[in-house]
C-alpha positions, -999 to +999 in steps of 0.1 A: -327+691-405-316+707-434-274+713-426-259+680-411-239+687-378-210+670-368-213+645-338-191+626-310-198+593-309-188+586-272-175+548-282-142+562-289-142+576-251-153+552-236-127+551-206-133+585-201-173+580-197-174+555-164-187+581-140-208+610-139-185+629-130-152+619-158-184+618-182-192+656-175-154+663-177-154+647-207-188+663-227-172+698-215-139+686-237-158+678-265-180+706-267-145+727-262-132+709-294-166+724-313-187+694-317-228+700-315-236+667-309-229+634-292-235+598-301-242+581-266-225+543-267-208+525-236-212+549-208-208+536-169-239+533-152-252+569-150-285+580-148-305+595-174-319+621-159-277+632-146-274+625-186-297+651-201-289+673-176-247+676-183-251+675-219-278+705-219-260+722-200-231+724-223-250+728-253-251+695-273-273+673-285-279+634-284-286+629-317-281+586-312-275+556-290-262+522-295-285+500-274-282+465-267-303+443-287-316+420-259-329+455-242-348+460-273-364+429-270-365+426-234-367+461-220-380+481-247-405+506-235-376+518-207-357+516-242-383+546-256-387+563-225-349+569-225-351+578-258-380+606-254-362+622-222-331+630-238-353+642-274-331+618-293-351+606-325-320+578-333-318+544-317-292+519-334-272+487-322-235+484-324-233+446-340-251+417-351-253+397-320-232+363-322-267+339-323-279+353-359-237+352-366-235+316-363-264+305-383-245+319-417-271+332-443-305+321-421-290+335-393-291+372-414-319+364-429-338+356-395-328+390-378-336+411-410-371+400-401-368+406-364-355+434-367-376+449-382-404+443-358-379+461-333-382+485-356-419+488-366-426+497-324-401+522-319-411+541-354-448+542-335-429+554-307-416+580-331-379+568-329-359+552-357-338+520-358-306+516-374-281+488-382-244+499-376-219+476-392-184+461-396-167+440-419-181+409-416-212+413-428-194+417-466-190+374-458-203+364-493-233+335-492-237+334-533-243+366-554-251+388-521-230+398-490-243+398-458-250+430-459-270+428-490-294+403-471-300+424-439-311+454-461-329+437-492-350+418-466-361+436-437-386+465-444-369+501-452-395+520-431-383+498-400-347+490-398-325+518-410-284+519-415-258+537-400-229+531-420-196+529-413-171+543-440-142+522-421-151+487-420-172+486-452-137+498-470-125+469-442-144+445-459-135+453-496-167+474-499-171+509-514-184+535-483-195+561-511-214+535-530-233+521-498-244+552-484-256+563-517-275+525-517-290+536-482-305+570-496-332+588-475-324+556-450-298+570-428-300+592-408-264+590-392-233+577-408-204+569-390-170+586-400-136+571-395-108+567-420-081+542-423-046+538-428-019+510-435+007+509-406+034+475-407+011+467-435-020+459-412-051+479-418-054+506-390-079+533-378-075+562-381-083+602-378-110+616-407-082+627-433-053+615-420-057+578-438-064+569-475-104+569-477-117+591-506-135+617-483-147+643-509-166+610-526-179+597-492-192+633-485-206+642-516-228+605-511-237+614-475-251+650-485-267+631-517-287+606-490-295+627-471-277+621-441-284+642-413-257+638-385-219+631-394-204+612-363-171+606-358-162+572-340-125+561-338-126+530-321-088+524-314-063+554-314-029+558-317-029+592-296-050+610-270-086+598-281-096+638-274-067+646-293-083+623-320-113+637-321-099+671-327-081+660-355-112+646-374-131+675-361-107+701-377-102+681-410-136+678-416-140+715-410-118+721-438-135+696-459-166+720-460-185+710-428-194+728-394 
């Protein structure tokens, strides 16, 4: 892809996804709002043929998923099949899985490896695989964070990143600084901005908190990154009304 498009990720609707039917009811709000694209994450139970079909027929793309990680281990050809019916290139998980948590630095160290291996088959399969994190991984175990560890020690061409510009500023990181560290390595970044409310840290709609968006943007077009999704885990309003918000401030930032 040469213009990055701007993409759903369906997390932050994820009460609104349970059947087939509130699901189609909420792609065709989505698509209304302007978005291309959708990032398919905690959905009820629908089939994936039902799937392809509603979001075809409205015009967007799957550009990603969030897939368990046991079902990459346990279930993964299903995993790629899935994967190659709805022409989506981008698989990712949503969070290091409590196990590798609780070993401290091994425990990173151990699924850097494994993931990688995850990652090796579903590149042959002609998929990707990308790490999306939070704020925890910037836990420091000597001169590196976490997060330094899971990317300086599994192999690039295997285990990509799909930053998240909230929780790496959650965790006292710089977003612009990581995704220009993850260069021609990710191919979706996740957008969400944040905002002090009764002085707790609080998500918030792209532009309407206190990230430094012109930097993050200018590092995402830098790296490369092809798909700009817009995830707002909690929200303070109608999550559709949320995602219009981001979607029109973004706009007027220069993309779509």
């Amino acid at each position: 892809m040469t213009k990055p498009v701007l993409a759903a990720q369906l997390y932050t609707v994820r009460e609104y996804t349970r059947t087939a039917e509130d699901f189609a009811a909420s792609m065709k709000k989505i698509r209304q709002i302007g978005y291309q694209a959708v990032q398919v994450s905690a959905i009820g139970p629908i089939p994936h043929q039902e799937v392809k079909a509603i979001v075809e027929d409205l015009g967007l793309t799957i550009c990603n998923t969030h897939i368990p990680y046991d079902r990459l281990w346990n279930d993964l050809d299903s995993v790629i099949e899935q994967h190659h019916l709805w022409n989506c290139r981008h698989v990712a998980i949503g969070s290091l899985p409590a196990a590798y948590r609780e070993e401290g630095e091994d425990g990173y160290r151990r699924f850097a490896q494994e993931a990688s291996q995850v990652g090796e088959k579903l590149h042959a399969a002609g998929l990707t695989f990308s790490y999306h994190n939070h704020g925890f991984e910037f836990e420091r175990f000597g001169k590196r964070t976490a997060l330094d560890i899971i990317y300086e020690e599994s192999d690039p061409r295997y285990l990509q990143a799909e930053i998240d510009t909230y929780w790496v500023q959650h965790g006292g990181g710089d977003p612009a600084a990581w995704i220009r560290r993850m260069k021609g390595r990710m191919p979706v970044v996740h957008l969400k901005d944040m905002v002090i409310v009764d002085r707790q840290q609080v998500m918030a709609e792209v532009g309407e908190g206190n990230l430094n968006w012109p930097a993050i943007l200018d590092a995402c077009r830098e790296a490369g990154v092809e798909w700009y999704a817009v995830e707002q885990d909690i929200c303070r309003r109608d999550p559709f009304e949320s995602l219009r918000i981001s979607y029109e401030n973004l706009r007027a930032m220069g993309l779509a």
